[in-house]
N, C-alpha and C positions, 0 to 999 in steps of 0.2 A: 453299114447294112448287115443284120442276123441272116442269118443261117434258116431258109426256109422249111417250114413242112420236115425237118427232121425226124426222127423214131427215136424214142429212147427206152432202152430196155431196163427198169430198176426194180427192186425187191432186195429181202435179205442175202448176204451170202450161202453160197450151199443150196441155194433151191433150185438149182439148175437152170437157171439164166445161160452160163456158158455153153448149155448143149441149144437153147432158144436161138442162139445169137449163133452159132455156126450154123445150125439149120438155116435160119433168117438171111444170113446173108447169104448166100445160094442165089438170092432174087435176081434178076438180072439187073433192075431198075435200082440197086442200092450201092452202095460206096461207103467204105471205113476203112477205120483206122487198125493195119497189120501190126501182127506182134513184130515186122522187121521195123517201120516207120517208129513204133513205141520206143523200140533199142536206139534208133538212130532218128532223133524228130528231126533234122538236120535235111534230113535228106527226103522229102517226099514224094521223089521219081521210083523211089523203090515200093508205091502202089502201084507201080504197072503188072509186078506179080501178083496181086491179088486177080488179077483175071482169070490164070489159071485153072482157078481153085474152082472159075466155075464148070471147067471142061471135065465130062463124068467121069472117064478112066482114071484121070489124073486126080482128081477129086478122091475118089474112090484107092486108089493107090497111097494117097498120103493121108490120109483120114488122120491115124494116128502116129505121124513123122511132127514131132514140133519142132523140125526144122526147116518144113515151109510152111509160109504164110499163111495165118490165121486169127481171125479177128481177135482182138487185145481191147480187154480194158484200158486197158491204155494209160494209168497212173502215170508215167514218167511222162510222157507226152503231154498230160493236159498240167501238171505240177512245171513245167517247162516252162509252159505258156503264161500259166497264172499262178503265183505264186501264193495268194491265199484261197488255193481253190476247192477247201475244206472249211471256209470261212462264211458262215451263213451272212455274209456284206456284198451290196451290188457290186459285182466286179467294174474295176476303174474301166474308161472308153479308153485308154491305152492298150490295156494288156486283152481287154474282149477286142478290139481293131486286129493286135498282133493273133488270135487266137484264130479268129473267123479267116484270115489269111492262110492262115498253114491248112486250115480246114478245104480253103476252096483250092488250095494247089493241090489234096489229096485226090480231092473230086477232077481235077484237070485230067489227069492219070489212069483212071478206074469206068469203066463204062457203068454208068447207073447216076441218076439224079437227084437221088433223098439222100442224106446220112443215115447211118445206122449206127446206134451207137449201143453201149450196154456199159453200166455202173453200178455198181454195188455198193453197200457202208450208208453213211447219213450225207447223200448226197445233195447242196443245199437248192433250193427250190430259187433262190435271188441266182444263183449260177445260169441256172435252167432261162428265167428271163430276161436274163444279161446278152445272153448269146444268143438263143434261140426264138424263133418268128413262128408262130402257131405250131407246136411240137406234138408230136403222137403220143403218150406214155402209155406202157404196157408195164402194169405190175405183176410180176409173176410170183406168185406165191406157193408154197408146198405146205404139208402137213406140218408142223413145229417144231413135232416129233421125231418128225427124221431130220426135219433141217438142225436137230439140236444134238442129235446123234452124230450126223455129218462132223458137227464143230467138233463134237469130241472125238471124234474116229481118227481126227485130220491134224490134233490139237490145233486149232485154231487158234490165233494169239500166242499160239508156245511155239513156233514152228523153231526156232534160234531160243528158245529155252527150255528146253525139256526137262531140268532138274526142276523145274519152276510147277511146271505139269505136273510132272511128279509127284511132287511133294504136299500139292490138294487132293483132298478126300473127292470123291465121286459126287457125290452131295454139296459139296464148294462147288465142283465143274458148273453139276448140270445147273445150280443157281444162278452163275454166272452167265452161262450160255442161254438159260430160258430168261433173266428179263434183259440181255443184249437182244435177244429175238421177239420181245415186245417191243421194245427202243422204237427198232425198226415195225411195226406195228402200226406205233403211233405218229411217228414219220408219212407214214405211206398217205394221210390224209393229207397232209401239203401241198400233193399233188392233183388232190382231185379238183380243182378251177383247170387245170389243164384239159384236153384231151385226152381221156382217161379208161383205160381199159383195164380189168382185175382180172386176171385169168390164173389158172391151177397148174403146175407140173403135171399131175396126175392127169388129166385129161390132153397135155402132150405126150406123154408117153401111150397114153392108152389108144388115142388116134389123134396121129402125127397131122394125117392130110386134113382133115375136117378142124385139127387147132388152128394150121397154117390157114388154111381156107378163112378162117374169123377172124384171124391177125390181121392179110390182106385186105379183108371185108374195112375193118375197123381203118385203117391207114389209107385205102381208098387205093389202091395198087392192083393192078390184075393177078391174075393168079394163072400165070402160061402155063403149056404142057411140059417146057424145058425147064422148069422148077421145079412141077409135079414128078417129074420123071427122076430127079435128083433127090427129092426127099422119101422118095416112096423105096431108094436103093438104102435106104438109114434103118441098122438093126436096131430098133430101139426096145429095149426091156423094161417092159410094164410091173407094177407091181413090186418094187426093190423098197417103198417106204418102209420096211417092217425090220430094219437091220436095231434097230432100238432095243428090240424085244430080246437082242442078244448082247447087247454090248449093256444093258442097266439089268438090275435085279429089278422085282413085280414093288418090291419098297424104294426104288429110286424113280421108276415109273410113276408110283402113284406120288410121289414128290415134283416131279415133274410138272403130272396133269394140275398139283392143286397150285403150284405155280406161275402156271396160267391162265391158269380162271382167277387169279387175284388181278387185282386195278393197280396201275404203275403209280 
């Protein structure tokens, strides 16, 4: 048996997914996968901490402690599960059985009855059918511009090689970086036979309650006052797309822009 009515959160990396997905889980109605259970897939009584995270002081108090719980991509966890699970091939009915199991012991633990889940990269769409029984997807997307700033601010891909970074011109970076961010571009259409929703960073940041409000709408989930009341305590800073304009010169920019407007 799949994994019902799931939510899945995908788009490029750097578009801020990760602040969607800590928001999102807040909900009381949802259940995922913590960055402890990620460390230890082993052990999935240690979702009964995610509960916390939804009590406001506490919440509020650890916001920024990554040392408790807090929703994880979760790469080790599902690489645990499925070993080819970067493999555009229907996952075998062994390893989706072993998979949907650790999935519903997380939900045993966690008060809420959808998944939540969030994935970044060329997540493969045969994965998504494999496992999941009529799923929600939300693709979040940002400007390019900043999502390709982000990659370089971040070195993305150099994180454990930095002479490597180094050693390309700015003009290498941002080549590299703007058509990995059409990759994902062209990817995102995969998903549209799905349940399918395209939404902006920039309209989550700019109003947090009225994004959340169309999320819910779209997944078919209420939208209580004890959510409301938890996202509207979230300092969110509108407006940060433009860190571009400082990290490339106005001649790497306009390299950029015509790099994007070309066909992959």
């Amino acid at each position: 048996m799949k994994i019902k009515n799931a939510i899945i959160i995908l788009g490029p990396g750097k578009s801020g997914s990760t602040l969607l997905n800590h928001m999102f889980s807040l909900h009381p109605d949802l259940y995922w996968i913590s960055t402890y259970v990620n460390k230890f897939p082993g052990h999935p009584e240690l979702t009964v901490f995610n509960n916390i995270y939804r009590l406001p002081k506490i919440e509020n108090l650890t916001r920024e402690k990554s040392n408790f719980p807090r929703p994880a991509e979760a790469f080790y966890f599902w690489t645990r599960h499925i070993k080819t699970f970067w493999s555009d091939k229907p996952v075998s009915t062994e390893q989706a059985a072993r998979l949907i199991k650790a999935l519903d012991k997380i939900r045993k633990y966690q008060s809420g009855n959808r998944l939540l889940i969030k994935l970044t990269g060329p997540t493969p769409p045969k994965l998504i059918e494999s496992i999941f029984e009529d799923p929600h997807i939300i693709w979040l997307d940002r400007d390019p511009r900043a999502t390709i700033a982000s990659y370089y601010a971040n070195k993305w891909l150099y994180k454990n090689r930095p002479e490597v970074f180094a050693s390309k011109s700015n003009l290498e970076l941002i080549k590299e970086y703007t058509e990995s961010y059409k990759k994902s571009e062209l990817h995102k259409g995969k998903f549209r036979d799905f349940k399918f929703l395209e939404v902006s960073y920039e309209d989550l940041t700019e109003e947090p309650t009225a994004f959340l409000k169309k999320i819910c709408e779209f997944t078919n989930l209420p939208y209580p006052s004890t959510f409301h009341s938890l996202i509207i305590d979230w300092d969110i800073k509108a407006g940060n797309n433009m860190k571009y304009q400082k990290l490339f010169t106005p001649a790497e920019i306009t390299y950029m822009d015509k790099i994007l407007q070309e066909k992959i």
